[in-house]
ZADREN-563884 format. One record per residue (C-alpha): residue in three letters; y, x, z. Coordinates in steps of 0.1 Angstrom, whole numbers. Layout:
# ZADREN-563884
type; v; u; w
ALA; Y; X; Z
...
END
This chain:
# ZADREN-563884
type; v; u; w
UNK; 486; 557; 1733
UNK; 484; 547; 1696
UNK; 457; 539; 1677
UNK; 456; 537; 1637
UNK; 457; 507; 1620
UNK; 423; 510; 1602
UNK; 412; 518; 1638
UNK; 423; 489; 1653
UNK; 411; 467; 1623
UNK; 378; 481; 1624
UNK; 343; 465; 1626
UNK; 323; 492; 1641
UNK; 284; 496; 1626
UNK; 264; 479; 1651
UNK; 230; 493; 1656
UNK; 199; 481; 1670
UNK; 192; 471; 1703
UNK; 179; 500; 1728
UNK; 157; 482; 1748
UNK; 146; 502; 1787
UNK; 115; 484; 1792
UNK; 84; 507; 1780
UNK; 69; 471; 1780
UNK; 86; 457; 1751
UNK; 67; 464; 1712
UNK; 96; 477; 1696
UNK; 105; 472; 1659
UNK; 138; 469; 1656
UNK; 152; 504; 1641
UNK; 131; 521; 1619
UNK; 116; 544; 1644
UNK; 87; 561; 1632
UNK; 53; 546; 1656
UNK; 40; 584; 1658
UNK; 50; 611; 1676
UNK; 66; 640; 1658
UNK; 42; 674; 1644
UNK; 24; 688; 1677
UNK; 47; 720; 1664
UNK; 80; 702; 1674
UNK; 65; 703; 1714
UNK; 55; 739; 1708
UNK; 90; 750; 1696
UNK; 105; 729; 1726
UNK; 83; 749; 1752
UNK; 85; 779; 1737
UNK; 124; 778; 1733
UNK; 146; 805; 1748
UNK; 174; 793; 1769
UNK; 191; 821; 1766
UNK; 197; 812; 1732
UNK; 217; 782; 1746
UNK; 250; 803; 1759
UNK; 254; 811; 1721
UNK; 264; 790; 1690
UNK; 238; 779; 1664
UNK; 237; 792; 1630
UNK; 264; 775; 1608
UNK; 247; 778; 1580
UNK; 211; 769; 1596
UNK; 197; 794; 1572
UNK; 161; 793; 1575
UNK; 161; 750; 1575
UNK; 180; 757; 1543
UNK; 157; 778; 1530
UNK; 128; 760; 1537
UNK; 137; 726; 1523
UNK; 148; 745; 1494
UNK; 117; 765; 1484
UNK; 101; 730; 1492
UNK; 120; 711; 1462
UNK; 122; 742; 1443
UNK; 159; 747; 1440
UNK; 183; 775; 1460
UNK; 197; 772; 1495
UNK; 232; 768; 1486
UNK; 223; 737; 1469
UNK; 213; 727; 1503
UNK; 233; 709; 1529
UNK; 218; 703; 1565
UNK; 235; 675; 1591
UNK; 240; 664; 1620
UNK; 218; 634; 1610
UNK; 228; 618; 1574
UNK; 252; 594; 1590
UNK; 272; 628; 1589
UNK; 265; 639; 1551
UNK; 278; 604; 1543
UNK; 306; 607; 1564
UNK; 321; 640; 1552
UNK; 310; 625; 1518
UNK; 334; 602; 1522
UNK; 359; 627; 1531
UNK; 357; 650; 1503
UNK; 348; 630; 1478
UNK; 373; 600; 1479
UNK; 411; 600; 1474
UNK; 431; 576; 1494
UNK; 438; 556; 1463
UNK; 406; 553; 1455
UNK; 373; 530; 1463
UNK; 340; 536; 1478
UNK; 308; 512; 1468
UNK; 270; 506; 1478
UNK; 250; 477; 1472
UNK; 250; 449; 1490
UNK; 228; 440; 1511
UNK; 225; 476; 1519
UNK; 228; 503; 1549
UNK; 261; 482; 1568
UNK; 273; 517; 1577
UNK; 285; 524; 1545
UNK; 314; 498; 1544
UNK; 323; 507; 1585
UNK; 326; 543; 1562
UNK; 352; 528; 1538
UNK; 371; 514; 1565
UNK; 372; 547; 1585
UNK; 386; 559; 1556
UNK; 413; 532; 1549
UNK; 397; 529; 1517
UNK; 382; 498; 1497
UNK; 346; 492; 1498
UNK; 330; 471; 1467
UNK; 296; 462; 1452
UNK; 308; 472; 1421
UNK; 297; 502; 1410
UNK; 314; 500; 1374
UNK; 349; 496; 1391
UNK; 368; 521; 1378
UNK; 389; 534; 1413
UNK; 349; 537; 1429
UNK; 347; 576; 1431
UNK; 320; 578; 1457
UNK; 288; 552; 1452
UNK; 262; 551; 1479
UNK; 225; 543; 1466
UNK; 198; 536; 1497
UNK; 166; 543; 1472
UNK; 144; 522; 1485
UNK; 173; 497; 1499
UNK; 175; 489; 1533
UNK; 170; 463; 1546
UNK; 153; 450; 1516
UNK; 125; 481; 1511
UNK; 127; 473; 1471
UNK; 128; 506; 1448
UNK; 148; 512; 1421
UNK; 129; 528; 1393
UNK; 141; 566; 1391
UNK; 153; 558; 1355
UNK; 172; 534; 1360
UNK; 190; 558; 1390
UNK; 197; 584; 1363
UNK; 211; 560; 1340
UNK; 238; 549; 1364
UNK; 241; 584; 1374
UNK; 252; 589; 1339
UNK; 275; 558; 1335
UNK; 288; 570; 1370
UNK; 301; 603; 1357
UNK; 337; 598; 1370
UNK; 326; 598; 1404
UNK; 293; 610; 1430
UNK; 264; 590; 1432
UNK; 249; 604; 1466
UNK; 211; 584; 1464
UNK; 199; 578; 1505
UNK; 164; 583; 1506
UNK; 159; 580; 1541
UNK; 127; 557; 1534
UNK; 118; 580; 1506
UNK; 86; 597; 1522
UNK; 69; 565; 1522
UNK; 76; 556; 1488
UNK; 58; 561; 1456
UNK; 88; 578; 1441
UNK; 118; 594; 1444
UNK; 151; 603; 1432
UNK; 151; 647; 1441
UNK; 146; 657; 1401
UNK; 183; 642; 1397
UNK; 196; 662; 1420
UNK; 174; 693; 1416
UNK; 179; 695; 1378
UNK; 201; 720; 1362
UNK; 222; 698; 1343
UNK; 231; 680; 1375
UNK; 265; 675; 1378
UNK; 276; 643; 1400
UNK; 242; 632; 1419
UNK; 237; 645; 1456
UNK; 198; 633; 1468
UNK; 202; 630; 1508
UNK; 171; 628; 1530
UNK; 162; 626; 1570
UNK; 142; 638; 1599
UNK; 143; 604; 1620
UNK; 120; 584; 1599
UNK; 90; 600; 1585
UNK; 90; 630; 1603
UNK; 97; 608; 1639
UNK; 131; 627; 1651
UNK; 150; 602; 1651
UNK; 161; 613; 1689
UNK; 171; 646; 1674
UNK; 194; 641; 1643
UNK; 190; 659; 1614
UNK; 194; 654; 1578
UNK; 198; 672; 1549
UNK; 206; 667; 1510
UNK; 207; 686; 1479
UNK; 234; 684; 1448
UNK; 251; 705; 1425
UNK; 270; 739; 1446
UNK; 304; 728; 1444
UNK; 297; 693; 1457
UNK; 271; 710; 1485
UNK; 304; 735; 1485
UNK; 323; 710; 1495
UNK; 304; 693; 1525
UNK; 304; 729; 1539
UNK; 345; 732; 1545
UNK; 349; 696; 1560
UNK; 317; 698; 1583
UNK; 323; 709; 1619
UNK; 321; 746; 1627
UNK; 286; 743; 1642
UNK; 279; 707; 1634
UNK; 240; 711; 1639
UNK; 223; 726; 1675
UNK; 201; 751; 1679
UNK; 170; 731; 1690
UNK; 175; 706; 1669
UNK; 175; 732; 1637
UNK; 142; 751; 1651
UNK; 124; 713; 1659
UNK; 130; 702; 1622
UNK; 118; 733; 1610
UNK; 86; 730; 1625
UNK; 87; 694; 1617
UNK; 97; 707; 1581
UNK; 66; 730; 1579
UNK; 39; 710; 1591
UNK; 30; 695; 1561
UNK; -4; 680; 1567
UNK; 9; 663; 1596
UNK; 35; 644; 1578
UNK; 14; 631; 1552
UNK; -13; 622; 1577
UNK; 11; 601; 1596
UNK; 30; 590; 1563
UNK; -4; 577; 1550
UNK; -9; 558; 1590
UNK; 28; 539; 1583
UNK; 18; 530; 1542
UNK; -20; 517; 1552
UNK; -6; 493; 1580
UNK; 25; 484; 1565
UNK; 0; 466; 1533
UNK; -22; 455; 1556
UNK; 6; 439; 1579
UNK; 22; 423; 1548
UNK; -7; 408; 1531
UNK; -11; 391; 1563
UNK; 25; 372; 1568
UNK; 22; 365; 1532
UNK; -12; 345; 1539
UNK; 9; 331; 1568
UNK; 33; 315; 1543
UNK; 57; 339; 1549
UNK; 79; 355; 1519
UNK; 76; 393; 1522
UNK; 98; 417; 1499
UNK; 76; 442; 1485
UNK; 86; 472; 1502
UNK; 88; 510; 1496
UNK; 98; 523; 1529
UNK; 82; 517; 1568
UNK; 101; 483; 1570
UNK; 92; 445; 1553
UNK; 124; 423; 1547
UNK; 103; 385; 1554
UNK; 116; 351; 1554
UNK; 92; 325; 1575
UNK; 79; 297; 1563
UNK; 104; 262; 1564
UNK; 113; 245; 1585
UNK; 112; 277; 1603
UNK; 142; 300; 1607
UNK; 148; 335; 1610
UNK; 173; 334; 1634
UNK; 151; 312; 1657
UNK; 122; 331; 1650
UNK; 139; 364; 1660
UNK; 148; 349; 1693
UNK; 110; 342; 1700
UNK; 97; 372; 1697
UNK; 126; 388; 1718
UNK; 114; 362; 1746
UNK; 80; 377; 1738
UNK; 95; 415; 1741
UNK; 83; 422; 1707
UNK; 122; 437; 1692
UNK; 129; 431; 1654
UNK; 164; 432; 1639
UNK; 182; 402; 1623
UNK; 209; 408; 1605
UNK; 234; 374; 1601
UNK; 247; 360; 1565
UNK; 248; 346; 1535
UNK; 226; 376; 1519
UNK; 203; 386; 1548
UNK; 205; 356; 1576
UNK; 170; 340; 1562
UNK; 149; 367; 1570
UNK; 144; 389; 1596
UNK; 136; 430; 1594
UNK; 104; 444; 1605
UNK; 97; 486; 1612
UNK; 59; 491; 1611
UNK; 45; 504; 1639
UNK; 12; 513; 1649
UNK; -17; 485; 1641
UNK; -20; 477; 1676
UNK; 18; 465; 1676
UNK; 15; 449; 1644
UNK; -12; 429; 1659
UNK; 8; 419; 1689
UNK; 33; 407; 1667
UNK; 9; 389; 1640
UNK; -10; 372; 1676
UNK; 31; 359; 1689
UNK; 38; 346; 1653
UNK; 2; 328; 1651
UNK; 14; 312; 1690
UNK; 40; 302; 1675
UNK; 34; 290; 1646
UNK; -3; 272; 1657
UNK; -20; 294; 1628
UNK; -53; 298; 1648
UNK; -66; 330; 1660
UNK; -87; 342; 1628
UNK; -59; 363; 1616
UNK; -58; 381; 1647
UNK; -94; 392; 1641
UNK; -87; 398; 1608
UNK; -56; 424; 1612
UNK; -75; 443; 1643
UNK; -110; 446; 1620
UNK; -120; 477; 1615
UNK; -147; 483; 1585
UNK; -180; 498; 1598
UNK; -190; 534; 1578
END
């Protein structure tokens, strides 16, 4: 049997660890703490098998349409995957020739260089090389959570104009911005804003995203897509998810509240906490401490987290917000460890009388 040379060269993306213990506080892939709309369960009962013996809709028309009403653009400026690791993979299919380059920032989303390699194609940090034909933006950045400012975006959109400048806003919902005007605007021609189900609407389990460019970039994702690249149950779940608009800011608004409370209180631990615009904090511990050793701690404690080794990432350690309760858990492990006392235990938990 053969296998390609890129294959056989490859790093694969490694992803979090998948822990079977319902024991274990788990923190460690930007799950969302909250169960999905009460509408997702209702769609799931309510769901006709027979439906099952035929294919979905290609062209997942009503998820289109909602998402475009939504952002107040048309549906065939609307793309819907099979999760966004998908969009960005048939992104890097259609929109990169095989002499040419594909860059992100780094540290950013390590997919996106196990992307280029899939493709046989360079990956760089430079997004002013001129072979880059395909940049990928994570807006906020992961794992950092920092935000670029929506002008400065469009201004690299413009400087970009050679190539596509697809912005990942998979954090976006629990930002205090976004990037969709680029894409939505009529002018538009080179930006693609891609979004996701898994994180702020909690359907992580079923994979669905979407994005939303100019029609002959959107064009383009639709003839190198699988025939029926999204299922059935998984387009009616994110609909309801889609719909269910109170719900997602409720639980939105949850994730913001504890993830400022949660930081505010490593920070008056001594740790150094990015400021962060999605449902993760990128925090370095306070010396002599180190991330690595404090990652390995908390494992021993089941409380999962991700740590990412190198030059660029290897002094901190990434932390999805969950619930208060778990943040608590973790902030009470970190204060054993650390011998901070117990009064920021009391502190986090607090809740202010009405």
């Amino acid at each position: 049997m053969r296998i390609t040379d890129p294959v056989r060269r490859l790093v694969a993306y490694t992803p979090g660890e998948q822990p079977r213990s319902k024991r274990v506080v788990k923190l460690n892939t930007n799950e969302n703490p909250y169960p999905p709309s009460p509408r997702c369960a209702e769609v799931l009962a309510g769901f006709d098998p027979d439906r099952l013996r035929r294919y979905p809709d290609p062209e997942f028309a009503a998820l289109r349409a909602a998402i475009a009403k939504a952002n107040g653009t048309e549906p065939d400026r609307v793309f819907v995957g099979n999760g966004s690791d998908e969009i960005l993979s048939l992104a890097a299919r259609a929109f990169v020739e095989n002499d040419e380059k594909i860059g992100s920032l780094d540290p950013s989303y390590s997919l996106y260089k196990t992307l280029a390699a899939i493709r046989d194609v360079p990956w760089t940090p430079e997004a002013d090389d001129p072979k880059v034909s395909l940049f990928l933006l994570t807006n906020p950045n992961a794992p950092t959570g920092v935000m670029k400012p929506v002008s400065e975006v469009a201004a690299c959109a413009r400087r970009f104009r050679r190539g596509v400048l697809l912005v990942d806003e998979a954090y976006a919902d629990f930002a205090s911005g976004n990037c969709m005007k680029l894409a939505t605007a009529p002018g538009n021609r080179n930006v693609i804003v891609m979004r996701t189900f898994s994180k702020s609407y909690s359907l992580a389990g079923m994979r669905v995203g979407y994005c939303i460019g100019p029609k002959d970039l959107i064009g383009a994702l639709y003839k190198v897509k699988d025939s029926y690249n999204v299922d059935a149950v998984a387009q009616a779940v994110a609909l309801a998810a889609f719909k269910d608009r109170a719900y997602h800011r409720r639980t939105v608004a949850m994730v913001v509240k504890t993830r400022g409370r949660f930081a505010k209180e490593l920070g008056r631990r001594g740790w150094d906490v990015l400021p962060s615009e999605t449902h993760v904090v990128f925090a370095k511990p306070p010396a002599p401490a180190k991330a690595a050793d404090v990652f390995e701690y908390l494992k021993s404690r089941d409380i999962y987290v991700r740590y990412v080794p190198g030059p660029l990432t290897g002094d901190r350690i990434r932390i999805t917000i969950g619930t208060d309760g778990q943040m608590k858990t973790l902030l009470d492990a970190l204060d054993d460890r650390f011998s901070g006392g117990s009064g920021g235990r009391a502190a986090f938990g607090a809740r202010r009388k009405s």
